[in-house]
N, C-alpha and C positions, 0 to 999 in steps of 0.2 A: 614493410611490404610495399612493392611500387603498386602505383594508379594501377596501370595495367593488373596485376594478381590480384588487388579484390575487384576489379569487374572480372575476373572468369573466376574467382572464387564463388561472388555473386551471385553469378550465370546458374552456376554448377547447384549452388545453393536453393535456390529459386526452381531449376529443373527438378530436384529430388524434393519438393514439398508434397508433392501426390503421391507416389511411392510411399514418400514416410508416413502420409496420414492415412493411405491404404491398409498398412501393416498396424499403424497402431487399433484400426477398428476390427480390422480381421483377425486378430489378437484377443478380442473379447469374446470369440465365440459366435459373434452376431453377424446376420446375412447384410454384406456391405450396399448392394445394390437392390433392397428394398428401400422404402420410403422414408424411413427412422437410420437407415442405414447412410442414404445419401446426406441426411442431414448431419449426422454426424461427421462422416465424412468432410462433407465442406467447412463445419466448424474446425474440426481437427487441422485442415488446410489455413484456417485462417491463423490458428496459432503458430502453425510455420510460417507463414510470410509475414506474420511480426512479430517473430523469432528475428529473420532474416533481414524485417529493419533497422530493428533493433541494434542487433548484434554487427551487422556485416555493413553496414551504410554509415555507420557512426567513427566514432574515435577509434582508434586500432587498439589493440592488447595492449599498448605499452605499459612497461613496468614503472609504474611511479614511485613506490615505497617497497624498500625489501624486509623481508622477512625480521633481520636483523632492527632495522628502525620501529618497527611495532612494537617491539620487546618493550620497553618502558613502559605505556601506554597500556599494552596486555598485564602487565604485573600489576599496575597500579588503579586499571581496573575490573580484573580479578577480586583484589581485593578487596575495593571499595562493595560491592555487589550492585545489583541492580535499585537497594533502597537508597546506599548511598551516591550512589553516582549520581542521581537523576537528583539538581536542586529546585526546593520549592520556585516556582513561577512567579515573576514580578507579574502585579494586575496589568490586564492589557489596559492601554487607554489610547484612544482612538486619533489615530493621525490624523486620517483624511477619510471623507466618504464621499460618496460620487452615488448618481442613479445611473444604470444602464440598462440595456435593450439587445438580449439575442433573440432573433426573430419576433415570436408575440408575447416571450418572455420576457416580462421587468422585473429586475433583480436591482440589489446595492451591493457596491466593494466598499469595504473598510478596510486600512492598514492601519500597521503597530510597528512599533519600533522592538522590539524583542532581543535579547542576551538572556541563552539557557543557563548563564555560568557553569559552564563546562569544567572539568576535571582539568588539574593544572598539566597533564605533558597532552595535551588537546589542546591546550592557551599554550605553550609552547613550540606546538604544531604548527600555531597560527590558525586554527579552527574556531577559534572564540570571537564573541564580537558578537555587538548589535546587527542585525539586519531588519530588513521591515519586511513584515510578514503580510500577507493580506487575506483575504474569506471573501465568498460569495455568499449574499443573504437573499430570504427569499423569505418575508415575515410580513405576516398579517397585522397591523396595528399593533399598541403598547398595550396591551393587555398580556397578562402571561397565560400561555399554551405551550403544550407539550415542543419541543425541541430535536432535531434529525441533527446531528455531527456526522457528513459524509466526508468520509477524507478516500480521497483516490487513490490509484496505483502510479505507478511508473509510467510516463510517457503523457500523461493528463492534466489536469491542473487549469484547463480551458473553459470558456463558459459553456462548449457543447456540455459538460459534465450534469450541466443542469438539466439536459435531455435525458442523458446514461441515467442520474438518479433518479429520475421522473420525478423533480421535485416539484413541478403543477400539480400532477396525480398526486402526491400527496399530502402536498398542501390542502389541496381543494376536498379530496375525497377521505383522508384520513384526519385532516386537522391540525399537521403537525407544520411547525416553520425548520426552516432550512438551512444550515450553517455549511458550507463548504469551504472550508481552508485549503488554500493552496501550499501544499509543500516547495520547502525550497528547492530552487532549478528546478522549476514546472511554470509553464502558466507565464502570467505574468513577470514572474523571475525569475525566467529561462536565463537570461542577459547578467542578472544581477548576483552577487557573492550573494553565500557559497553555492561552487556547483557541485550538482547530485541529482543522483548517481553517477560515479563514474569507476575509476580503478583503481582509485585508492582505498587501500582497504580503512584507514583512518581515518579518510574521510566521509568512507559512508556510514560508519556509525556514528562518526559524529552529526551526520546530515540528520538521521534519525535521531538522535538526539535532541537534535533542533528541533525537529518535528515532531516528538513528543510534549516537549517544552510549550511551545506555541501552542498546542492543540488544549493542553491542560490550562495554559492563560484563558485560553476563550470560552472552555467550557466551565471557568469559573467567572466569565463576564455572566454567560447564559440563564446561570445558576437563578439572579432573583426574576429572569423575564420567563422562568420556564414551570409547568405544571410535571411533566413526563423530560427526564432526558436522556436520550438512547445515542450511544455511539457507533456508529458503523466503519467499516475497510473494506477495502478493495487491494487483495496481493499485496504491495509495498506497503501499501495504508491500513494493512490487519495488524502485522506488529506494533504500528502507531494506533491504532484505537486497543488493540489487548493493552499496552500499558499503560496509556489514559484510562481505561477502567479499572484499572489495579488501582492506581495512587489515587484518583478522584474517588472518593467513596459516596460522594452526589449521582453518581453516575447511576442511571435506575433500567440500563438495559443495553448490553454488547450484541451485536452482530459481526462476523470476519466472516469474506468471500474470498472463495481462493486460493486459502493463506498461502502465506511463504516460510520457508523454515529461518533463514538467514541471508541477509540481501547481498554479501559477500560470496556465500557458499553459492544462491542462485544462481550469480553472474561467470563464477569459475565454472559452473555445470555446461552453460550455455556458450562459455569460449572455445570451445573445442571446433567450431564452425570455422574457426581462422585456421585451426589446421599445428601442427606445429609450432609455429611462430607465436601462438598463444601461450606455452609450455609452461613459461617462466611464471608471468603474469596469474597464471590457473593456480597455480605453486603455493606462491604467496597470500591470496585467496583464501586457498586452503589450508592453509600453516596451522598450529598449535597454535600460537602469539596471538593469531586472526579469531580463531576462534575462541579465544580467550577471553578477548576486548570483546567480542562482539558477547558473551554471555549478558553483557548489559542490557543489550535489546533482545533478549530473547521472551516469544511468546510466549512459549512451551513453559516458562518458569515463574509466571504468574496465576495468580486466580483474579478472576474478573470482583467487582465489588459488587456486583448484581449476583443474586442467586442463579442453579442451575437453570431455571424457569424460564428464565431472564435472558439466557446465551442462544443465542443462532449462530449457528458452522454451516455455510455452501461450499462443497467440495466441486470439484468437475471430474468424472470419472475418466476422462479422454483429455485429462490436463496436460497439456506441453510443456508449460511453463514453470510451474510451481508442481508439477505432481500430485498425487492426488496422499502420499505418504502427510503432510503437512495436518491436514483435514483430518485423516483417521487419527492423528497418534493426540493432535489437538483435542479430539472429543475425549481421549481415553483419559486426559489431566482434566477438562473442562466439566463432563460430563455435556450437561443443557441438550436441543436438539441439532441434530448434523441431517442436514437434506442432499442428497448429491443429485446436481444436473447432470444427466445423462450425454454431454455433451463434450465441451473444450472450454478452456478458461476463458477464450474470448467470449465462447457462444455464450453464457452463462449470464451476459449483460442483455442480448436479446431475447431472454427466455420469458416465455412469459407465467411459464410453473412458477420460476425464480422469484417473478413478479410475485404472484401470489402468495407464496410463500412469505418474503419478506412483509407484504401488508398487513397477513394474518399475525404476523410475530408482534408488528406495530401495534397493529388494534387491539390487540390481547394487553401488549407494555402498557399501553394509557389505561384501560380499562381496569388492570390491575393497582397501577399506581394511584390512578386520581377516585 
């Protein structure tokens, strides 16, 4: 696709975001141009225009991996399953740490050098290898206290994140410290091997892969500084905290916002903006072989190591991105509680029910735990 066709694909894109989030609200029944009605609305909009930057402003469809080259990869981890695929985590131990400063926020970064030892046609792939992983800390003294693992969605990985989680609020008001790891190709290392997300289908599971790895390293640094430790996600980062809860059995309380069903399947849902020219790309995405490989990282096919009690599901009922299928089919395996913001997957970070909800979940975890 020239320069030229995606700015009027762009255009055209950009133009049909009110239309589309018109129809998604007037689809529910509810009166659009009341007061509840405009606010949805504008959330609903905001999910298309970062739909739209997402998708339309980035790298084009192109086909990186076909159908046929997954083949290997989907057989062999098929059968490994998700107990075997995923190898225990080498202890992190700590590169480098730094103090820093977003706005009147002081936080610490620590990096790790990290190898998930990946399945050998992933080392084949050339997806295997050390990278250095890094977190955002936000920890009260060496004493141990209940412990937040916030891991982000797609597109995040930034120190704002510590705003999204309101990790002062609840630090200060709930007690708990703050662990945010940066997924790879986010953040920090946007720049740095591996990238992810992108279009290959191998290599986003293997991103995920990574990013389970890393996240189970840390939550077993946490382990002797922590009284309570609760895992939370956000969309991309709910797959990655549901199976840190699965295999960490330390784990004493899952939260997922959002969810996603499959970060493969999401991205072919959301190519269709290119028109055509995405066709192929969508194809392979969706393959038999794709969804094979990808049963490794699937939610939907774990139980968390925390009781029902224990699980928090935030749906958005005007979800763009992730749909809101993900949420409902999630509670029907999970059971725990499922809350839905009345809103859109982005509004759902500004809510402030959302807010409450999640504190009340926290304050109950520690309180049951300690």
């Amino acid at each position: 696709m020239s320069s030229l066709d995606r700015v009027r694909r762009t255009v055209a894109d950009v133009a049909g975001v009110l239309p589309r989030a018109h129809r998604e609200v007037a689809r529910s029944g509810r009166a659009v141009f009341s007061p509840n009605g405009i606010r949805r609305l504008g959330e609903v909009a905001l999910d298309e225009m970062a739909l739209t930057g997402m998708t339309l402003t980035g790298p084009g469809p192109a086909l990186v991996r076909s159908t046929d080259a997954c083949g290997a990869a989907a057989e062999e981890l098929a059968a490994l399953g998700i107990e075997r695929a995923h190898a225990e985590p080498t202890p992190l131990r700590v590169r480098s740490s730094s103090r820093r400063r977003f706005g009147r926020l002081r936080y610490e970064r620590i990096s790790f050098d990290h190898d998930p030892a990946l399945p050998p046609t992933l080392v084949d792939a050339g997806l295997a290898g050390t990278a250095t992983a890094a977190v955002h800390l936000i920890r009260d003294g060496d004493e141990p206290r209940p412990w937040l693992v916030w891991i982000h969605g797609a597109g995040q990985g930034q120190p704002l994140d510590l705003v999204l989680s309101r990790a002062a609020r609840v630090q200060r008001d709930l007690g708990y410290n703050i662990a945010l790891p940066i997924q790879p190709g986010h953040g920090a290392r946007r720049s740095q091997w591996p990238p992810y997300p992108n279009m290959d289908p191998l290599g986003n599971v293997a991103g995920m892969m990574r990013a389970v790895s890393e996240v189970r390293a840390l939550v077993r640094w946490l382990v002797p500084q922590s009284t309570v430790l609760a895992v939370s996600g956000v969309s991309m980062g709910s797959p990655v905290a549901a199976l840190v809860s699965h295999f960490e059995r330390t784990v004493d309380a899952v939260a997922v916002f959002t969810p996603i069903f499959g970060l493969n399947a999401m991205i072919a849902h959301h190519l269709s903006r290119w028109g055509p020219s995405a066709d192929a790309t969508a194809e392979v995405l969706t393959s038999g072989p794709v969804a094979a490989m990808s049963s490794v990282v699937d939610l939907l096919a774990v139980q968390p190591a925390p009781p029902p009690e224990r699980r928090l599901i935030v749906g958005a009922w005007h979800d763009r991105m992730a749909m809101r299928a993900p949420a409902e089919e999630l509670h029907q395996r999970w059971g725990g509680e499922l809350y839905w913001h009345d809103g859109s997957h982005v509004g759902h970070i500004l809510s402030g029910r959302v807010q409450r909800v999640s504190e009340r979940f926290l304050r109950r975890v520690s309180r049951e735990v300690t």
